[in-house]
C-alpha positions in Angstrom: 0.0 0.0 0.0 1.0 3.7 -0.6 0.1 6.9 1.3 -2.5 7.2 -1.1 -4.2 4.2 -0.7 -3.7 4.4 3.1 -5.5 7.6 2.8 -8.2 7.0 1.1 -8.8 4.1 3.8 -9.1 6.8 6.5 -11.1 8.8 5.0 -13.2 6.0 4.4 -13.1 5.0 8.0 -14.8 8.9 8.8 -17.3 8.3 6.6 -18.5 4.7 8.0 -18.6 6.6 11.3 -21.1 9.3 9.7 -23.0 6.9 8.2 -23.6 5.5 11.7 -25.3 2.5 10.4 -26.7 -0.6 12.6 -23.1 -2.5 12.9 -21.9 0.9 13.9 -24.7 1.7 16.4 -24.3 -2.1 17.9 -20.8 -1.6 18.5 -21.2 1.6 20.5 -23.9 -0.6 22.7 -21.0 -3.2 23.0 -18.2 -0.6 24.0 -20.1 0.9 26.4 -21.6 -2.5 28.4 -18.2 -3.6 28.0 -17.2 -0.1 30.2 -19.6 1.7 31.6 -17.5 5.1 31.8 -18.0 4.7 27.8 -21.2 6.2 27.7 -22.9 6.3 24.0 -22.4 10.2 24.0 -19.2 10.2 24.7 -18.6 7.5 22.1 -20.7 9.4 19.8 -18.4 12.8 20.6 -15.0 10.7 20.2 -16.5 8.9 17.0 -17.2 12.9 15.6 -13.8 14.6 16.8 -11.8 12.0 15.2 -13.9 12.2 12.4 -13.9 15.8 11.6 -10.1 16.6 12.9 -8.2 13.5 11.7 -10.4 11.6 9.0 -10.8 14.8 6.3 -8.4 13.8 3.0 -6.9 17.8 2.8 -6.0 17.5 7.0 -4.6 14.6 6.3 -2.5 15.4 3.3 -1.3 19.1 4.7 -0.2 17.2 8.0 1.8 14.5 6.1 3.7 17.1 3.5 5.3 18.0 6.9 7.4 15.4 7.2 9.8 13.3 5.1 7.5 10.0 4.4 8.6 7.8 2.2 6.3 6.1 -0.7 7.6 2.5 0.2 4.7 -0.3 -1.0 5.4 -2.2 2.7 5.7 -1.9 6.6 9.0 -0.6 6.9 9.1 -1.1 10.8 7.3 -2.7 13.3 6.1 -0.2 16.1 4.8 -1.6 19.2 1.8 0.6 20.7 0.3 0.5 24.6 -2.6 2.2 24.3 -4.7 4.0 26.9 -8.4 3.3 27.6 -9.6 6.8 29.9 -11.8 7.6 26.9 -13.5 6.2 23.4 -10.4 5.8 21.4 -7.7 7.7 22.9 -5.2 5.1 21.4 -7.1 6.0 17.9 -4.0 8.8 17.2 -1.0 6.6 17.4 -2.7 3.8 15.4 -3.5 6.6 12.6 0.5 8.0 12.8 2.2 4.9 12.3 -0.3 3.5 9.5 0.3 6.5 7.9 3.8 6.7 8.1 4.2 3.4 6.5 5.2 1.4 9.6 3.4 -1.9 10.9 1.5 -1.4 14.0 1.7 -4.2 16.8 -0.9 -2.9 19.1 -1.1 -3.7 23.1 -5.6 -2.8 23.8 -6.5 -1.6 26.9 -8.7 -3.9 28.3 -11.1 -0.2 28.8 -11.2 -0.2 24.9 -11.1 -3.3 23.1 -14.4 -3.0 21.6 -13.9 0.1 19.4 -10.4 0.3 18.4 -10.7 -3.8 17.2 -13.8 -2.7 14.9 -11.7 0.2 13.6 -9.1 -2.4 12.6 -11.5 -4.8 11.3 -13.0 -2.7 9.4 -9.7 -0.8 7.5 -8.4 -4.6 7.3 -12.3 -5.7 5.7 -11.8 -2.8 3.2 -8.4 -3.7 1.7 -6.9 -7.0 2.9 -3.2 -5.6 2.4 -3.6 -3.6 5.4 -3.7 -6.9 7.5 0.1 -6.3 7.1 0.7 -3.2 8.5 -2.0 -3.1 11.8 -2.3 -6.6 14.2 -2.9 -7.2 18.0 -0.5 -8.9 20.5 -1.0 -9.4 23.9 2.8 -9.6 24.1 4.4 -7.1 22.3 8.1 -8.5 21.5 10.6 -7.6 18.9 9.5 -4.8 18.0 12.1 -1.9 16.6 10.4 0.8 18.3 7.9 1.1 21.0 4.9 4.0 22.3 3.7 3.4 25.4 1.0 5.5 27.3 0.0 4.5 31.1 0.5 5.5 34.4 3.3 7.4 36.5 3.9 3.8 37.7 3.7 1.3 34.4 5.8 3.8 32.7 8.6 3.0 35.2 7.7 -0.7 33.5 7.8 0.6 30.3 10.7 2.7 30.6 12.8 -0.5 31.8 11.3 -3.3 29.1 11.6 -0.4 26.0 15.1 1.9 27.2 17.8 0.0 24.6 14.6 1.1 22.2 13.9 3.8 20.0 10.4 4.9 22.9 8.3 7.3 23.4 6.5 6.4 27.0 3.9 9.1 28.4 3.2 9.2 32.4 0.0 10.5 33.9 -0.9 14.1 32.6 -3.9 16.4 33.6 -4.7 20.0 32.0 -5.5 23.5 33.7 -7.3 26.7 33.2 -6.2 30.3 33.9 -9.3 32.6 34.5 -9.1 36.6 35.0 -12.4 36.5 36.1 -13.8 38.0 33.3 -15.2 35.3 31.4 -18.8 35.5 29.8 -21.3 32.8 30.5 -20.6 31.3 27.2 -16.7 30.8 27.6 -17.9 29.4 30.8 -20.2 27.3 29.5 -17.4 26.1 27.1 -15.2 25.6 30.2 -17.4 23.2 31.8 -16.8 21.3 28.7 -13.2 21.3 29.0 -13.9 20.3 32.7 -16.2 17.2 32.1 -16.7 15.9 28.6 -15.9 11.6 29.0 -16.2 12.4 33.0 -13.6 14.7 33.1 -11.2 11.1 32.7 -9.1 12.5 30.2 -5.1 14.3 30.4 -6.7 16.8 28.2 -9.7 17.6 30.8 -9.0 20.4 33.0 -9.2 19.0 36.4 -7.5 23.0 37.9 -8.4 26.3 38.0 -6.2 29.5 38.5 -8.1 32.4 39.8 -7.5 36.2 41.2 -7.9 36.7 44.7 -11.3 37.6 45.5 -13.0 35.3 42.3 -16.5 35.2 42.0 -17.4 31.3 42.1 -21.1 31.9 41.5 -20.9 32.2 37.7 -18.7 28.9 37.2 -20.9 26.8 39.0 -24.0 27.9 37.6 -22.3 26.7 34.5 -21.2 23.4 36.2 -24.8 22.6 36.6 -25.2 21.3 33.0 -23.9 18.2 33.9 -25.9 17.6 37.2 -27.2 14.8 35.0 -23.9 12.8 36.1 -25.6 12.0 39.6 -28.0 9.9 37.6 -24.7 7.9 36.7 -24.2 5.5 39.7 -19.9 5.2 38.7 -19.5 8.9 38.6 -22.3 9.7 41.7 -19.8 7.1 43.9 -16.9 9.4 43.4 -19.0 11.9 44.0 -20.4 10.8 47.3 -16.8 9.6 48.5 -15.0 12.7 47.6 -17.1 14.7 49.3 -17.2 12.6 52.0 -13.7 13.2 52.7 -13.5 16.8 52.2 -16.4 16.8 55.1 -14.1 14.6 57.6 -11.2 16.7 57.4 -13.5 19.9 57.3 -12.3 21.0 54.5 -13.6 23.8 52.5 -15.8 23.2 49.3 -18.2 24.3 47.0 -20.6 22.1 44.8 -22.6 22.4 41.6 -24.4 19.0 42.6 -22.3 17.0 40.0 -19.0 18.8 41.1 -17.2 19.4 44.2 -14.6 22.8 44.1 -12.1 22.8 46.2 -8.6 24.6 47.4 -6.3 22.3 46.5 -2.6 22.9 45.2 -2.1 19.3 43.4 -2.6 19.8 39.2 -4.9 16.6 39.5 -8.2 15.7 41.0 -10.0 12.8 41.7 -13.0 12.3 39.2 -16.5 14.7 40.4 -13.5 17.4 41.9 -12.2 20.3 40.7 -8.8 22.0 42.2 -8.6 25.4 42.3 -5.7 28.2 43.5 -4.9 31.6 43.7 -2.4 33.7 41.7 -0.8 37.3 41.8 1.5 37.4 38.6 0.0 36.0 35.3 3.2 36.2 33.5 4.8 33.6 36.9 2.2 31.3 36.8 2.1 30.8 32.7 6.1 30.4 33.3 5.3 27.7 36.0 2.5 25.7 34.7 4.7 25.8 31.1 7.4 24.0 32.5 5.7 21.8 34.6 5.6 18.4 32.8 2.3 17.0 34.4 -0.1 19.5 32.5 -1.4 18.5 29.2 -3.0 21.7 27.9 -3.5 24.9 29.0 -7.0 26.6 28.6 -7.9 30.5 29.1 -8.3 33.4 27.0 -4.5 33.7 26.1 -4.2 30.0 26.0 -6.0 27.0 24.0 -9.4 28.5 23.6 -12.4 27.7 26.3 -14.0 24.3 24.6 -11.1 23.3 22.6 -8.9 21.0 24.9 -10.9 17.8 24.0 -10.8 18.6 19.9 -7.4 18.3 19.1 -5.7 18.4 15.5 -3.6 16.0 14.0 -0.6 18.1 15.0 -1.9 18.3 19.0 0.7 15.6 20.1 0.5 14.0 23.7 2.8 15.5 26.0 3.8 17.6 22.8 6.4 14.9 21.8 6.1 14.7 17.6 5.4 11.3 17.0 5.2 11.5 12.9 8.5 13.0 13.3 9.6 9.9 15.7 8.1 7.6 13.4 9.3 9.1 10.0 12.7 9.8 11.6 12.6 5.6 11.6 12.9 5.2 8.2 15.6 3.3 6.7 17.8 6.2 4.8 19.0 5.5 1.3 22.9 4.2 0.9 24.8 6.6 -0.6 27.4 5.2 -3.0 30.8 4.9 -1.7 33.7 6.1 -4.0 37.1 4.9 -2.7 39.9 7.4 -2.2 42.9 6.0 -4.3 45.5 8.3 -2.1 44.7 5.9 0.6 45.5 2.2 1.8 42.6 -0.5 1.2 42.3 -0.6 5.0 41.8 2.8 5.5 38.9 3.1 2.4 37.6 0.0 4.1 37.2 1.6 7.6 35.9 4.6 5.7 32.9 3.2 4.2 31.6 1.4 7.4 
């Protein structure tokens, strides 16, 4: 297969998901028995966003002119990938870089997300049999020439033993933040709780902190919050709920609820699922500084940051932890070998030790 033909399979692939025929519909009622966090609207929203940012043919072939791909007719490497399963398909981005960079796929499912990333395949594979040779499943994933693994703080430690004399890219626990100014209208709040609680707020690009001035209005916030009060109807989420807050009670803690969300002081980037963190700041210019460098945080929303209702619709160029991975992949490439002219000024040893 070329990038063409691997192309028009992915576009393909977005418009089965529009179609959203019976098989399609079935295997969204399978995914989300299978985990109850995947709630059909959330697999509906993941199904859309990878749809309309990754699946259109120009997206596709403006991102790929960016890097040095090679037209090569077979998998070139074999890439082993450890995929996530927080939300519908979060694995779904390093599946499309290495099948579009020509490499063969060896994927690792989350347990979370079997359902919908092995109908993704079947499908692609059901379409044109040659790609059978360039995505499969393992439950083991051996001898492979490159690795991309995403899980926790502490499987990473796994990951970065197992994969180190491997070209890797391993990605640890990540959350995202928002800085307000206390300005914000009732729609970029509204777009806020969005970034604070689309797929239960269980994704590194869901904003699980706030930054605020001293003396910040809460009011507004969690009047917006209240939009997904419907959560309490979810027994999972309402759990976290009732425990967190249970907590925060017994210590006599501070806090501030929306009904589906608890708001607390807290000065940790993350938070448990049904909380939000919040702290104080003086100098905008310090905090963007700090909260740059600080390798835990995803994304950054606010008005001089990734819009309010953007952090869960990421590009094909939004990379996790903002590590390139077409470039890691393309970078993998077996390079051309130049021809080797011997030098006749020296001995046949030293040309010999030249050319290697």
């Amino acid at each position: 297969m070329n990038i063409k033909e691997r192309i028009e399979l992915l576009v393909k692939l977005g418009e089965y998901f529009v179609m959203n025929d019976e098989t399609v519909q079935s295997i969204k009622e399978k995914a989300s028995i299978q985990n109850p966090w995947f709630s059909v609207e959330f697999i509906d929203l993941a199904l859309k966003n990878i749809t309309d940012n990754f699946l259109q043919r120009q997206l596709l072939e403006d991102w790929i002119k960016q890097y040095d791909i090679k037209d090569n007719s077979s998998p070139q490497k074999t890439v082993g990938i450890i995929m996530a399963g927080n939300i519908p398909l979060v694995g779904f981005h390093d599946l499309l870089c290495v099948f579009i960079s020509g490499h063969k796929a060896l994927i690792k499912a989350s347990s979370k997300d079997e359902v919908l990333i092995k109908h993704v395949v079947q499908k692609i594979t059901e379409w044109n049999d040659e790609a059978k040779q360039y995505i499969t499943f393992a439950d083991m994933l051996k001898n492979c020439d490159a690795y991309i693994a995403t899980g926790s703080n502490n499987s990473s430690r796994y990951f970065e033993y197992y994969f180190s004399k491997y070209p890797n890219i391993i990605r640890k626990n990540r959350t995202s933040v928002a800085v307000l100014s206390g300005n914000e209208t009732e729609a970029e709040l509204d777009l806020l709780a969005d970034d604070m609680l689309l797929y239960f707020g269980m994704g590194c690009r869901n904003v699980s902190k706030i930054f605020v001035p001293e003396g910040y209005d809460f009011i507004p916030l969690l009047n917006a919050l209240k939009k997904y009060n419907r959560f309490a109807d979810f027994h999972k989420y309402k759990n976290n709920y009732d425990y967190q807050l249970a907590l925060l009670i017994m210590n006599n803690k501070f806090y501030m609820s929306s009904d589906a969300v608890i708001i607390t002081e807290n000065e940790s980037v993350f938070a448990p699922v049904s909380q939000l963190n919040y702290s104080y700041y003086n100098d905008p210019g310090t905090l963007t500084q700090s909260l740059q460098n600080n390798t835990d945080v995803q994304c950054i929303v606010g008005k001089d940051f990734i819009p309010f209702g953007s952090a869960q619709t990421p590009s094909l160029n939004d990379y996790a932890d903002g590590i390139d991975t077409m470039k890691f992949l393309s970078d993998m490439m077996p390079q051309p070998q130049r021809e080797f002219f011997e030098d006749p000024g020296l001995s046949a040893k030293d040309n010999q030790l030249l050319k290697h």
